[in-house]
SEPATI-723458 format. One line per 8 residues: number of its first residue (from 1); their letters; for each residue x, y, z of C-alpha. Coordinates in Angstrom, 1 decimal. Layout:
NUM = a = X:Y:Z ~ ...;
This chain:
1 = xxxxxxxx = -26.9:29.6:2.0 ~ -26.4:29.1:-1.8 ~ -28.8:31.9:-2.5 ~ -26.6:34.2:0.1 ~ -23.7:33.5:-1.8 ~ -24.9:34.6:-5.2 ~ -26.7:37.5:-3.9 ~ -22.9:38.7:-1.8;
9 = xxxxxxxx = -20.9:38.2:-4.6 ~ -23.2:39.8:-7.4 ~ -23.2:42.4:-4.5 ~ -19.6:42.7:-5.3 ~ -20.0:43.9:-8.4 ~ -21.9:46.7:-7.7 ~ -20.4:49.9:-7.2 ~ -21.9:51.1:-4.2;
17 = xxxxxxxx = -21.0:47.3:-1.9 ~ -17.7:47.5:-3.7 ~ -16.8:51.2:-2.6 ~ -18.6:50.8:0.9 ~ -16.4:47.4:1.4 ~ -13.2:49.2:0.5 ~ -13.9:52.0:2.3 ~ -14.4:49.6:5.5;
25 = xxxxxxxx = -11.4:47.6:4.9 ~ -9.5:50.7:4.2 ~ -10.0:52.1:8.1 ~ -9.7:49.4:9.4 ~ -6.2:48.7:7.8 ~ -5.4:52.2:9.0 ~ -5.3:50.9:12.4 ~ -2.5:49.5:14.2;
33 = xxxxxxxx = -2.3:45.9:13.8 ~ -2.3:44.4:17.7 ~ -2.2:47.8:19.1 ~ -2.8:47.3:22.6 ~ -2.3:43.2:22.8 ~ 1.2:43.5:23.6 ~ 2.1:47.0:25.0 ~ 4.9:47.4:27.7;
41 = xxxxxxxx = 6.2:43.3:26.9 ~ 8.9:42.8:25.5 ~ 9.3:40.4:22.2 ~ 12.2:38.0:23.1 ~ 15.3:37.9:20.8 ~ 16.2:34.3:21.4 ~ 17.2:32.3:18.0 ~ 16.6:28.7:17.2;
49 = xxxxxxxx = 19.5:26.3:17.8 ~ 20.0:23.3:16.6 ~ 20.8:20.1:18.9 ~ 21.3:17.4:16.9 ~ 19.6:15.4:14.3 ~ 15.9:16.7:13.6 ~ 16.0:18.2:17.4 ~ 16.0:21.9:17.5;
57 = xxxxxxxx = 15.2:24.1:20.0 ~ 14.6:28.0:22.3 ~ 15.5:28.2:26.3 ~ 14.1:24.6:27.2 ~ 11.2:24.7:24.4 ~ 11.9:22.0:21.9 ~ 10.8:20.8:18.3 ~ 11.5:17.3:16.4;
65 = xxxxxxxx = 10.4:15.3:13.9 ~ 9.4:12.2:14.7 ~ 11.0:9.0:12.9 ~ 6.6:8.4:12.4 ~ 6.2:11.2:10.1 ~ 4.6:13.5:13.5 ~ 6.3:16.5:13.9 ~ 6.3:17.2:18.1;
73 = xxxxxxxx = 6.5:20.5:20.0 ~ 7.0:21.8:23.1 ~ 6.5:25.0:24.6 ~ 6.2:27.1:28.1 ~ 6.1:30.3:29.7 ~ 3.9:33.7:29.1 ~ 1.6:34.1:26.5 ~ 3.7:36.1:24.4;
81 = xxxxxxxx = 6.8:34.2:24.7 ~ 5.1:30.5:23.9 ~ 3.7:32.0:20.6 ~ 6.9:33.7:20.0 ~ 8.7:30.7:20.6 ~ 6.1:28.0:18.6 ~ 6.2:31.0:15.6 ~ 10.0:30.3:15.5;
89 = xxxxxxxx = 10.4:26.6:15.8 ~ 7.6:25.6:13.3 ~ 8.2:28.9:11.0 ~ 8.6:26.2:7.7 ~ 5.7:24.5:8.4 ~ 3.3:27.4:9.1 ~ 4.7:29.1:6.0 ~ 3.7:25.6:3.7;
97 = xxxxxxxx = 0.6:25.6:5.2 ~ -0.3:29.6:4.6 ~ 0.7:28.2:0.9 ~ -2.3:25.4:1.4 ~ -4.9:27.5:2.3 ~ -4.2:30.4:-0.1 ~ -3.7:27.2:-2.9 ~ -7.4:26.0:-1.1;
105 = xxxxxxxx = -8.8:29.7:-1.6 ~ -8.1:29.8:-5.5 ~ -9.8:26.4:-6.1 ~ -13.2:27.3:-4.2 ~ -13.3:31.3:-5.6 ~ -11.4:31.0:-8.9 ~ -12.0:34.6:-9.9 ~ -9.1:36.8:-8.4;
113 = xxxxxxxx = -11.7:39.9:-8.0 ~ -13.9:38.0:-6.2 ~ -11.0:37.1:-3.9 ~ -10.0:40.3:-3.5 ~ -13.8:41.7:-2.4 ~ -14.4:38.4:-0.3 ~ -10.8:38.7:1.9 ~ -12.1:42.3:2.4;
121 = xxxxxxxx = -15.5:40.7:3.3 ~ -13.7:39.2:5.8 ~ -11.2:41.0:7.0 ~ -14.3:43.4:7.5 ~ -16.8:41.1:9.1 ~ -14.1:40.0:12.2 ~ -13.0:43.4:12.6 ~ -14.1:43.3:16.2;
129 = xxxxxxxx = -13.0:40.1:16.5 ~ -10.2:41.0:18.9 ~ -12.9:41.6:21.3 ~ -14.3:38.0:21.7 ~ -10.8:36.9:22.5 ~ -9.0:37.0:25.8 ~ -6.1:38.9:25.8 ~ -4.0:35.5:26.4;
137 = xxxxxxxx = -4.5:33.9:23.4 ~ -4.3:37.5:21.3 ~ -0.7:38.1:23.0 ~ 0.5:34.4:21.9 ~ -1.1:34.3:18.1 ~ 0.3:38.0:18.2 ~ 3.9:35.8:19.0 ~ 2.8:33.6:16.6;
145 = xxxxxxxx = 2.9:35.9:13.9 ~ 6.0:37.2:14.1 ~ 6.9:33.7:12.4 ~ 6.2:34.7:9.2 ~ 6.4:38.8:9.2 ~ 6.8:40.0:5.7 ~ 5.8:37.1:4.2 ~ 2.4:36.9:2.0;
153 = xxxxxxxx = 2.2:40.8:2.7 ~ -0.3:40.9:-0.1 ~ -3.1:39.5:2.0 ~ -2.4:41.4:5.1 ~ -0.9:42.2:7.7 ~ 0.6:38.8:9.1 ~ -1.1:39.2:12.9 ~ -4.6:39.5:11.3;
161 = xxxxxxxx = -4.1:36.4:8.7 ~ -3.0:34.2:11.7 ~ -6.1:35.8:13.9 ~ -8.5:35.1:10.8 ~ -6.9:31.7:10.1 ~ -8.4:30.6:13.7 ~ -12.0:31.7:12.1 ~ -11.2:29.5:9.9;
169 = xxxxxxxx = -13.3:26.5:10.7 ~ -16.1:28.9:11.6 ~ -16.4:30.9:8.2 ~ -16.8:27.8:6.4 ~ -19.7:27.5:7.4 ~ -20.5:31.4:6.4 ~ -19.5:30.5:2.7 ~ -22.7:28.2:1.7;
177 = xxxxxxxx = -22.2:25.2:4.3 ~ -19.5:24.1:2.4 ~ -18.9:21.1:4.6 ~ -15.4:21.4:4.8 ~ -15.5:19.6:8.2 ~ -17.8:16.2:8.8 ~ -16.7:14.5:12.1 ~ -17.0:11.5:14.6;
185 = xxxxxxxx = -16.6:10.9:18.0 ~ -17.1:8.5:20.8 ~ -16.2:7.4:24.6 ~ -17.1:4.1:26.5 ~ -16.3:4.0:30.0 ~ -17.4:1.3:32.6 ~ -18.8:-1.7:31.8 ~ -18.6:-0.4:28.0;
193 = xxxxxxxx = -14.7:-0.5:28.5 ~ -12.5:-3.7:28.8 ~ -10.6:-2.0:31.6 ~ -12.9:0.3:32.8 ~ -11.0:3.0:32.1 ~ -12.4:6.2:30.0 ~ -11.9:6.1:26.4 ~ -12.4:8.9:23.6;
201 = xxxxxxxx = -11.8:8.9:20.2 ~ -12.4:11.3:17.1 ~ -12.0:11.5:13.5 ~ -10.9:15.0:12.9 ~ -12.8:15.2:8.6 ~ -11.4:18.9:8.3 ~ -10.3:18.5:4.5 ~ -8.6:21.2:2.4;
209 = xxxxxxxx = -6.0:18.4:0.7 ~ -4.2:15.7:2.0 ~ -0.9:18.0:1.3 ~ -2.7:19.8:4.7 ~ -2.5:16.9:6.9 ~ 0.9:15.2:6.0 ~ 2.7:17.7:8.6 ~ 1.0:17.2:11.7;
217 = xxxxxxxx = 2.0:18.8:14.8 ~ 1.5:16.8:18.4 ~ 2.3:20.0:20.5 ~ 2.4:20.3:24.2 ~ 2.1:23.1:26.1 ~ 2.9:24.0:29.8 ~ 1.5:27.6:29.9 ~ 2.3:29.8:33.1;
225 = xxxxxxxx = -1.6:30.2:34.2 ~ -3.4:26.6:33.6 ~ -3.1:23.2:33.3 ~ -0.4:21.5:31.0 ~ -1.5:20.3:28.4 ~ -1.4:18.6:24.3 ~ -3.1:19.0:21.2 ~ -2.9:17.6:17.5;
233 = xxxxxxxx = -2.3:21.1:15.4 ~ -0.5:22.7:12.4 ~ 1.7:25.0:12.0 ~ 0.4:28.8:13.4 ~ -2.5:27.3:14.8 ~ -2.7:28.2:18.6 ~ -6.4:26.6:19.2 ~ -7.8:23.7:19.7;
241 = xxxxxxxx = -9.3:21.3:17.9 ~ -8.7:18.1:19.4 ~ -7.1:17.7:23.1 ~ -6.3:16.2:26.4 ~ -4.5:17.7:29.9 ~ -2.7:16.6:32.2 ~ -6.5:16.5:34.6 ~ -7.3:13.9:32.2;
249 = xxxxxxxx = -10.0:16.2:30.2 ~ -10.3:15.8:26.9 ~ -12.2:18.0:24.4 ~ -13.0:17.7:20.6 ~ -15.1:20.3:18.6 ~ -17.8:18.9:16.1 ~ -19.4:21.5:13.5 ~ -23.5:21.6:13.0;
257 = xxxxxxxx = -25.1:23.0:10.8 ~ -25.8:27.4:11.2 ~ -27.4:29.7:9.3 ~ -26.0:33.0:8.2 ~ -24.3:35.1:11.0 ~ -24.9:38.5:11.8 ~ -21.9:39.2:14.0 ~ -18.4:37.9:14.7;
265 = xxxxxxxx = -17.5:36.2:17.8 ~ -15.1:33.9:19.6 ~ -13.6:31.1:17.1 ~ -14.7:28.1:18.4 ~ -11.2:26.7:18.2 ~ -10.1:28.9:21.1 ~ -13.0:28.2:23.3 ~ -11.6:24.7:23.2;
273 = xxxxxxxx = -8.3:25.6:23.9 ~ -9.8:27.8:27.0 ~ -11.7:24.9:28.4 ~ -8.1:22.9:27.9 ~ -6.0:25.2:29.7 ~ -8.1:26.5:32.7 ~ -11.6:23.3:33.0 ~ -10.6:20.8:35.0;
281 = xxxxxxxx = -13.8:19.1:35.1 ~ -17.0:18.9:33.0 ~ -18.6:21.9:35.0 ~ -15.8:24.4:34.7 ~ -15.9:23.3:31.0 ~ -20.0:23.6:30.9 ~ -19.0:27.3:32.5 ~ -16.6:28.2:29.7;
289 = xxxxxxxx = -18.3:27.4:27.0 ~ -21.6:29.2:28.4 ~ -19.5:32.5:28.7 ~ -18.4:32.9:25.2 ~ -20.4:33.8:22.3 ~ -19.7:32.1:19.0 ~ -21.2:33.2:15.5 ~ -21.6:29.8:14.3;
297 = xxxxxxxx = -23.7:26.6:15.8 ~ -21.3:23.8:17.6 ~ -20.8:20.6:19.5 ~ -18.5:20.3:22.0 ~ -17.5:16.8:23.2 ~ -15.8:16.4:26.9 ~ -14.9:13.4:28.3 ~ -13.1:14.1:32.3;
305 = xxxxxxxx = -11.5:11.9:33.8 ~ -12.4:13.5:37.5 ~ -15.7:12.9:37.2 ~ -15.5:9.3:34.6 ~ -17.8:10.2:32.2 ~ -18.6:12.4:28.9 ~ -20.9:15.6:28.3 ~ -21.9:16.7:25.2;
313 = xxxxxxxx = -22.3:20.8:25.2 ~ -24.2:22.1:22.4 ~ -24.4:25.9:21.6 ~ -26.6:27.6:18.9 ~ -27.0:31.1:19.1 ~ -27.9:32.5:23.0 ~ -28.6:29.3:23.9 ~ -26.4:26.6:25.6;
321 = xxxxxxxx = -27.1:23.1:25.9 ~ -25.1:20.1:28.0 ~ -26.4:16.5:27.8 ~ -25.3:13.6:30.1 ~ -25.8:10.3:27.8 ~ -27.4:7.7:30.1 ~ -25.0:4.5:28.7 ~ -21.3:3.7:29.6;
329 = xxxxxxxx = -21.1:4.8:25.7 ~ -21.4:8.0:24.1 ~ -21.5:9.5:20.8 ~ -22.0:12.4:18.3 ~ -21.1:13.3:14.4 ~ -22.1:16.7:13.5 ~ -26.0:17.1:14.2 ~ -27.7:18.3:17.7;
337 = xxxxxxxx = -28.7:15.4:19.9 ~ -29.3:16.7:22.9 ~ -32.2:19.5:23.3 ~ -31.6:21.3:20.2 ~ -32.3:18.1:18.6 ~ -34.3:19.0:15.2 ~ -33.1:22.9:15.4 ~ -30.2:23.0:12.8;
345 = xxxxxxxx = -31.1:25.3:10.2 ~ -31.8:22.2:7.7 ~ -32.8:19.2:9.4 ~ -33.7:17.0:6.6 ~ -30.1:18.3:4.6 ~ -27.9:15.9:2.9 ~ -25.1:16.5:5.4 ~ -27.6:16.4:8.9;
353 = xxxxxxxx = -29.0:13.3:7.4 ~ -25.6:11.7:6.4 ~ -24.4:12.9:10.3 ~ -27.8:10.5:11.5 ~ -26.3:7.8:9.6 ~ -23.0:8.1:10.7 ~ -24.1:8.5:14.0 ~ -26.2:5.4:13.7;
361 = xxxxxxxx = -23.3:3.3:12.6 ~ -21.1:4.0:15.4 ~ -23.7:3.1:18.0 ~ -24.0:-0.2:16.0 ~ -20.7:-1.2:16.2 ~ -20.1:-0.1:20.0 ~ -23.0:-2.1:20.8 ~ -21.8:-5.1:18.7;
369 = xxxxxxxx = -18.5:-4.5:20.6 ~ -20.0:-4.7:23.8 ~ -16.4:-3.8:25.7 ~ -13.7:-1.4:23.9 ~ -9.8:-1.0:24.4 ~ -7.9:1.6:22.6 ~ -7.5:-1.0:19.8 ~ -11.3:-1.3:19.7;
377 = xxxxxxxx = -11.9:2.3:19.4 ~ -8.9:3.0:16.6 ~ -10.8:0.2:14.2 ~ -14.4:1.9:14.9 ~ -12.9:5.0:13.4 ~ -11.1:3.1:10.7 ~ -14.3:1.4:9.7 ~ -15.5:2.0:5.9;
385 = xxxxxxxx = -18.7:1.0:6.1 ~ -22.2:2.2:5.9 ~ -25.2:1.4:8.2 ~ -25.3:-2.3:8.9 ~ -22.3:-3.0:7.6 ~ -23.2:-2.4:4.1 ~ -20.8:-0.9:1.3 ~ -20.4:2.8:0.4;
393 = xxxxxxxx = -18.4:4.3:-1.6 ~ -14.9:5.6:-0.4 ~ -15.1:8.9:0.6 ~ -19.1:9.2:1.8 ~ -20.0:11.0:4.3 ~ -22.1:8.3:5.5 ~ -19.2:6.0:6.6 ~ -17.3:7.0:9.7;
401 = xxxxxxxx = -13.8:6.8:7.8 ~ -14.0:9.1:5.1 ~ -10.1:8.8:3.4 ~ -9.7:12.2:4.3 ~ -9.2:12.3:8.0 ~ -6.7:15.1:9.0 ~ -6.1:13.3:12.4 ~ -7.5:10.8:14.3;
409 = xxxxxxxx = -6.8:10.0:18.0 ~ -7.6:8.3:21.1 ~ -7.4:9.7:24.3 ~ -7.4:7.2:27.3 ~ -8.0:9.8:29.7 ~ -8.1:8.0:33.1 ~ -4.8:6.7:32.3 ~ -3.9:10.4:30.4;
417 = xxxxxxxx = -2.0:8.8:27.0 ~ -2.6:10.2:23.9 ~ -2.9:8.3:20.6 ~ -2.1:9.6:17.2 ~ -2.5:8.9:14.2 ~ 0.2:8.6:11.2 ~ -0.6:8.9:8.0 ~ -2.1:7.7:5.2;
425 = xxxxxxxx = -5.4:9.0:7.2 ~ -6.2:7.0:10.0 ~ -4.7:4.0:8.5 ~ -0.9:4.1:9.6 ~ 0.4:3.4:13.1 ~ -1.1:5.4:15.9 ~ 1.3:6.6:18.4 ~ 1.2:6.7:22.1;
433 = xxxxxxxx = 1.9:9.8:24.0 ~ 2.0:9.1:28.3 ~ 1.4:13.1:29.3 ~ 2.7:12.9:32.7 ~ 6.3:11.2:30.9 ~ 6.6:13.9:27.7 ~ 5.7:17.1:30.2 ~ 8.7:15.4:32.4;
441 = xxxxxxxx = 10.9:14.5:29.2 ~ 10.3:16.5:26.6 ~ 11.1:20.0:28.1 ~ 15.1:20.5:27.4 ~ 15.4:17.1:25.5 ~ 19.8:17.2:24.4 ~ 19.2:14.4:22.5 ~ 17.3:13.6:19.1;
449 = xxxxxxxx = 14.9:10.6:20.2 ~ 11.7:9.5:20.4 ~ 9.2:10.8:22.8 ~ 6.5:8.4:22.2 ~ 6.0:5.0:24.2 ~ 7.2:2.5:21.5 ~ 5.5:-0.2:23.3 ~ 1.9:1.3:23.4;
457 = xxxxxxxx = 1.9:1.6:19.7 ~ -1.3:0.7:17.9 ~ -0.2:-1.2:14.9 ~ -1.0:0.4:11.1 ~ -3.9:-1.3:9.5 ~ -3.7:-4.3:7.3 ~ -6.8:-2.8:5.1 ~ -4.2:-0.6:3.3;
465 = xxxxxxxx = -3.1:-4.1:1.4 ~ -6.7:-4.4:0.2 ~ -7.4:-3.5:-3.6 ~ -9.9:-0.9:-2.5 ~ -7.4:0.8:-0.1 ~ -4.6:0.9:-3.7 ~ -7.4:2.2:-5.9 ~ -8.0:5.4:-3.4;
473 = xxxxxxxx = -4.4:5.9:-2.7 ~ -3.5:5.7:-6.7 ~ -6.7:8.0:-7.5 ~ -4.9:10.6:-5.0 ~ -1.4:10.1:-6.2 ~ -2.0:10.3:-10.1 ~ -4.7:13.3:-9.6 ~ -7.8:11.2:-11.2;
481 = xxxxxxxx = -9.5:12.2:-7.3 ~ -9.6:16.0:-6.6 ~ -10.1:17.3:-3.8 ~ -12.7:20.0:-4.6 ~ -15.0:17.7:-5.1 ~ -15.4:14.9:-1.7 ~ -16.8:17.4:0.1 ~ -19.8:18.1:-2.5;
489 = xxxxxxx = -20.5:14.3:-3.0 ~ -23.3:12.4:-0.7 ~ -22.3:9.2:-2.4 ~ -18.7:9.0:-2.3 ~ -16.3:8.8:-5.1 ~ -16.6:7.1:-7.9 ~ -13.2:4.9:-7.7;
């Protein structure tokens, strides 16, 4: 991967890449820009009003700020409309967090020429991806986009940067295995579970600075084909990356490790969303994620409540794997453990082999556990520590809570509530979201209050007192800790 890198941007320099990249880039910008992915619909006019307080809102959609720090969003109707809709309510944040990831870009390629050649290199590498996407989800980023038209013309037209944001998560691991995403997940069920009931949880490690994660989005969605349902998200961001609807199906996307692609495809992100929206169980989720071809190796985790147990779905390449652990537990970080175990690219690299460890202190502490509530799972993905217990420094990748998370959450999905974290990480309050209540509630809300079950409330963590907890949080706030660097760093940081 390293050596690809050097070799494509030395490539760069050379006249005959450089002209045959701009010449690419050059028809493809001569096309029309979502030609096709919204002809004869009509973009609706409708303008933001304000309710009262931080309540705002379209026709019956609605958007508010919760008194946590969570900003909450709903939205319904035709494709077009709900991204025209979502573009409009959360146009301030999608606008500070297009300012993130260009900020993000100039710290991992300093030089502006290479930018320039390696947004190109993109835009030229996913010029078919429009193909690998249904038409739904091209119609409602196409909505999306209309957010933030004019804005940022420099890198494109604004439909194509929202498109190529949903790559996002999948071209980093194009640009050397930068391990921009390092993940955990889990589910007990049965005799695993104090209640019984089917429990997931994930810590969502997608780091490009904490700025990125301190304006959240818990957004729920009632499209007209599908099933209702809510996912944690940012601004502009129409896929999924962690999820639950109202079937009680849950699904959360772990990276492994690939190798170089040779071919665009779907962005994982909206395969997830698909199996949301239209997999009621894990089969029709098994079927979804079978169908689509991705350009990058991944682990999908799917805990249904129809059929009380978890599957873990692994795809690399043509080939697509589901695996049915055998306990009333389950679990997965970001290596293959079903049978593609062993096949990543480098099984004996620093991040497969922090993932083992990871994965090996999870299992430890749901077996020490022996029965998990919601309260159970939230400190398993708070915990700091390294294989049995020992200390690590903050930030490795071998400890389940990295100081980094952007969300974490808890899905009970027999029960089908939500909870969310608040920030700092995974260490503030995390905040309970019934489905079947919000989907009833939330739609044409006239008054400015909370939407959350105040009583289900999993309390913050009294670690954040601790002098290790201050040290990370002042490294952060004076700039001693940068952000480059966690993501390069087996060991931790050095507090």
């Amino acid at each position: 991967m390293k050596l690809l890198r050097r070799i494509f941007f030395f490539s760069m320099l050379t006249i005959p890449l450089a002209v045959m990249v701009l010449f690419s880039f050059s028809a493809y910008s001569s096309r029309s820009f979502g030609s096709g992915v919204i002809d004869g619909l009509e973009i609706p006019d409708d303008k933001v009003f304000h309710i009262e307080g931080g309540l705002h809102g379209i026709r019956d959609n609605r958007f508010r700020r919760s008194d946590s720090g969570l900003f909450e969003m709903f939205v319904q109707g035709a494709p077009l409309e709900r991204g025209v809709f979502a573009g409009r309510l959360s146009r301030d944040l999608m606008i500070r967090q297009e300012q993130i990831f260009i900020e993000m870009m100039k710290r991992f390629v300093r030089n502006r020429l290479y930018r320039f050649f390696l947004k190109n290199f993109i835009y030229m590498f996913n010029r078919s991806i429009q193909d690998h996407i249904p038409q739904e989800f091209l119609q409602e980023i196409y909505g999306i986009s209309r957010g933030v038209e004019g804005l940022n013309n420099e890198l494109g037209n604004a439909y194509m940067r929202i498109l190529n944001y949903h790559a996002a998560h999948d071209i980093g691991h194009m640009l050397e295995n930068m391990n921009l995403v390092g993940c955990t997940a889990f589910s007990v069920k049965g005799d695993a579970s104090i209640n019984g009931d089917l429990i997931t949880a994930r810590n969502f490690d997608f780091y490009i600075g904490d700025r990125f994660a301190e304006e959240k989005i818990v957004s729920f969605i009632k499209p007209d084909n599908g099933i209702p349902f809510m996912k944690i998200t940012w601004g502009g961001m129409t896929g999924v990356i962690s999820g639950m609807n109202l079937e009680g199906l849950s699904v959360v996307i772990n990276a492994a490790e690939s190798g170089v692609p040779n071919s665009t495809g779907t962005p994982v992100s909206l395969v997830a969303r698909e199996i949301l929206q239209y997999a009621g169980n894990i089969k029709e989720a098994y079927k979804i994620a079978l169908e689509r071809e991705l350009f990058v190796n991944q682990i999908f985790f799917v805990s249904s409540a129809s059929d009380n147990k978890s599957a873990i779905i692994e795809k690399k390449g043509d080939t697509t794997e589901i695996f049915y652990p055998r306990d009333d537990y389950a679990a997965l970080t970001n290596h293959f453990v079903g049978k593609l175990k062993g096949s990543e690219v480098q099984p004996d690299s620093d991040p497969v082999m922090n993932s083992k460890g990871r994965l090996k202190r999870v299992k430890e502490l749901l077996e020490s556990a022996e029965k998990i509530d919601e309260k159970g799972a939230v400190a398993i993905l708070r915990d700091t520590k390294g294989v049995g217990g020992t200390d690590v420094e903050p930030g490795s990748e071998l400890a389940i809570n990295q100081y980094l998370a952007h969300h974490s959450v808890v899905f009970n999905n027999t029960l089908k509530i939500a909870y969310v974290s608040t920030s700092p990480w995974q260490f503030g309050e995390f905040k309970a979201y019934e489905l079947e209540k919000v989907f009833n509630d939330f739609p044409g809300l006239d008054e400015d209050r909370e939407i959350s079950t105040h009583e289900l409330t999993i309390e913050a963590d009294s670690f954040m007192e601790t002098d290790q907890f201050q040290k990370v949080k002042k490294s952060r706030d004076d700039g001693t800790f940068k952000p480059d660097d966690i993501r390069f760093r087996k060991d931790g940081l050095n507090i």
